[in-house]
N, C-alpha and C positions, 0 to 999 in steps of 0.2 A: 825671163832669160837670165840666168847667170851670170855673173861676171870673173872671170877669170883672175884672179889674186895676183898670180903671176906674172899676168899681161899688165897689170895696173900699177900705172906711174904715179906711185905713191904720195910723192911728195905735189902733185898736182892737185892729187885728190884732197888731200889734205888741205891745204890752202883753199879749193872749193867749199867741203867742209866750214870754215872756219867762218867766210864770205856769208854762206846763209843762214849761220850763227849770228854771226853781225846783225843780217836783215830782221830774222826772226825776234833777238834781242830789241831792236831797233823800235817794231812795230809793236808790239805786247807791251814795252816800255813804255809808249806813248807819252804815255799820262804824267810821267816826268817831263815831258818836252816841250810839247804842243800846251797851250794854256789859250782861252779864250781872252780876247784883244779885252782888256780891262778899261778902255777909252772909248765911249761911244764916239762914232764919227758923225760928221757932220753930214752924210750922204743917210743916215738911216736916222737921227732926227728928222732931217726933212721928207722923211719917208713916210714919217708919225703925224708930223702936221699934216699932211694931205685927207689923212683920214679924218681930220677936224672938218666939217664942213662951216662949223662958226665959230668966231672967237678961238683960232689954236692956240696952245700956251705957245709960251716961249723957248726960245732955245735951253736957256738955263734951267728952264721948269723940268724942261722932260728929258732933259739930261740927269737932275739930282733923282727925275723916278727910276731913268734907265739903271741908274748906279744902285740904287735902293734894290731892286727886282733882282738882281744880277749877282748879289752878293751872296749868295748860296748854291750859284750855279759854277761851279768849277770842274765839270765836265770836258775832255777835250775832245772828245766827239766817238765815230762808231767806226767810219770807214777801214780807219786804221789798225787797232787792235785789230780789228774781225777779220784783216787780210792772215792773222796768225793761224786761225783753225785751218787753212789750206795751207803755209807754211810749215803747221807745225805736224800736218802728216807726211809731206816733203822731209822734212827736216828727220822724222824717225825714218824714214825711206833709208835718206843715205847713215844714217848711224848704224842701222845692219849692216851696210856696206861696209864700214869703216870697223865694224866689231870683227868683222868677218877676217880681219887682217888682223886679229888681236887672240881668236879663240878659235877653239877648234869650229865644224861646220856642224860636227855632230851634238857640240851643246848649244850652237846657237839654233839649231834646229829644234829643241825640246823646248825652249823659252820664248821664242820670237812669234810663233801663234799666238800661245795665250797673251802677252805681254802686248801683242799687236789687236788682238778683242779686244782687250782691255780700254786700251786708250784710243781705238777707233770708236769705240761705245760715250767713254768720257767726253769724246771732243762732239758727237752726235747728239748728245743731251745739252751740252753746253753750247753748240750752235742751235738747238730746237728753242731752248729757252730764249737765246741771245733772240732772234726771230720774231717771239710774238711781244718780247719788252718792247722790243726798238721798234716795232710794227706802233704798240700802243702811246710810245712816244710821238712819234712820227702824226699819228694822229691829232692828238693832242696841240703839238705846234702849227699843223695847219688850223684845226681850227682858231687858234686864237688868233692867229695870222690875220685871219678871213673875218673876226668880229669886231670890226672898226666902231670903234676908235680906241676901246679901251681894250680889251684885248690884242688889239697890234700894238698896244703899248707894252702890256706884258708882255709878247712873243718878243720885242723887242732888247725888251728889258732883261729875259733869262736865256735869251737864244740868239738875241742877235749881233754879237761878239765872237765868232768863230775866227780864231785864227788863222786862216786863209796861207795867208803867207807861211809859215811856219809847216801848217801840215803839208804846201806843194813841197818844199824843201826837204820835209822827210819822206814823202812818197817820190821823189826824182833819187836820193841816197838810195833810197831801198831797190827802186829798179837799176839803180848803179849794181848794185852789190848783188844784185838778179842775175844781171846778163853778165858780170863777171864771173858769177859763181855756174852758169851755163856753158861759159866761151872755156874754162878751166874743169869743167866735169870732162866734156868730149875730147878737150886734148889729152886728158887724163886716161881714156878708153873710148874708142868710138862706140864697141859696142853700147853703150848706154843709148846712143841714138837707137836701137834697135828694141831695147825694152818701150813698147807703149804706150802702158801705164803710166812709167816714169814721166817719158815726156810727154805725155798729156797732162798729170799734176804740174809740171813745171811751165807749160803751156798757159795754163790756168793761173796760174800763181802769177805770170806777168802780166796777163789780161784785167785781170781785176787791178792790180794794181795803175794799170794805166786807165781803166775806168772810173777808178776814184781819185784819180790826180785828176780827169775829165767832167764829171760831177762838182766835185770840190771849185775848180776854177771859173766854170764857165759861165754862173749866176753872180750877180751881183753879192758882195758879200754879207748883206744881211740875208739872205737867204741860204746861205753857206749850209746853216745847221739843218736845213730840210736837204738838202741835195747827200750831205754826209748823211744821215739816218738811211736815204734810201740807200745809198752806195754799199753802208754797212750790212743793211736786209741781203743784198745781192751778194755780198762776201759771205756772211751767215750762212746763205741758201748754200753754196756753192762746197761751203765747209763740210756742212749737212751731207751734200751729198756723196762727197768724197769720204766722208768717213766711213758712214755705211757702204761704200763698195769697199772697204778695205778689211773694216767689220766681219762683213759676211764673207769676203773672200777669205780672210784668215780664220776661219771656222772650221775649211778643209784640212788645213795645217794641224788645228788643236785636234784636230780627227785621228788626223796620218800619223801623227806621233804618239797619240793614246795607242793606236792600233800595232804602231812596230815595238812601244814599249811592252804589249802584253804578249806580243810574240817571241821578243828578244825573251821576257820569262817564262814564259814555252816551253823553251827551248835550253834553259837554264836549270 
């Protein structure tokens, strides 16, 4: 459904706009932000000894291996980025909308198919991929998890430093900057309540986000880093899927516009 140009309280939409700028910038940035806790705790040494059944080292022992293991792991985790492939087809969503008040309707109509294939394709590859990595990561961390002793040393040592704190802090901003940029899309025009699509992507986009502040939080935080990989699989999945309806639905577009372009020269 359309949005009416004229009915649209510009200056609203704009500042919405901006908002899920912010979030989108916010979460794809991550990796500037979020840093894995570089001080092993004392709740996840003691986590290590247990899987000693004789003789554990000591606290200083397996803290200089944590630190050893750990040094090449600068990773800040999956949740977060992968909330951006659902964002970041939101985010082209409303930039139609906002071009739409900048160009005619008639060239944004010859460009916004293909241009919208395009990069629903990109982001479908790039969440397919994202999927079976963090799938085989995922893997991998459990089991070492699970091979006591020495292997819950390594898992410890390259995984079990997740910044916890830091990622709920930018997943609570991010859904800041969500529901404001929601509470200011609809003041901005109700109709957008009325398109579906939209608000089912936006739907989506808060849900995940509040499942991976939910993940993230609720294990213990050496275990952080498996609870984010799965979070990130499920934002991936979710990406995946929303791009290919967008993909395929804007196929009719690349269609409809080949079609009136070879009639307009027809007729010429």
């Amino acid at each position: 459904m359309p949005i009416d140009k004229d009915k649209l309280r510009r200056p609203l939409f704009i500042i919405a706009y901006i908002l899920l700028v912010l979030a989108f910038c916010l979460e794809t940035g991550i990796g500037w932000v979020v840093k894995p806790d570089r001080n092993p705790s004392d709740e996840s040494i003691a986590a290590v000894q247990k899987n000693f059944k004789h003789d554990p080292p000591d606290m200083d022992s397996i803290r200089r291996d944590m630190k050893r293991l750990q040094q090449a792991n600068e990773a800040p985790g999956y949740a977060i980025p992968y909330l951006g492939f659902t964002d970041g087809i939101l985010l082209l969503s409303m930039t139609w909308t906002l071009l739409a008040l900048i160009i005619s309707q008639q060239v944004q109509g010859r460009i916004q198919g293909i241009i919208t294939l395009i990069v629903g394709l990109l982001i479908a590859l790039a969440s397919f991929l994202a999927i079976f990595a963090t799938l085989a990561i995922l893997g991998v961390m459990v089991s070492l998890f699970l091979a006591t002793p020495f292997g819950t040393l390594a898992y410890f040592g390259i995984w079990g430093f997740f910044g916890v704190g830091s990622a709920k802090m930018i997943l609570s901003f991010s859904m800041i900057l969500k529901i404001a940029f929601v509470i200011l899309l609809v003041l901005s025009n109700q109709r957008f309540l009325r398109v579906k699509s939209m608000m089912a992507l936006v739907l989506t986009s808060l849900v995940l986000t509040f499942v991976s502040t939910f993940l993230i939080g609720f294990v213990p935080p050496f275990l952080a880093s498996i609870t984010d990989a799965i979070a990130g699989i499920v934002n991936a999945v979710a990406g995946l899927v929303w791009a290919l309806f967008v993909a395929i639905f804007s196929i009719w577009s690349v269609v409809r516009a080949i079609l009136i372009n070879r009639t307009s020269q027809g007729e010429g």
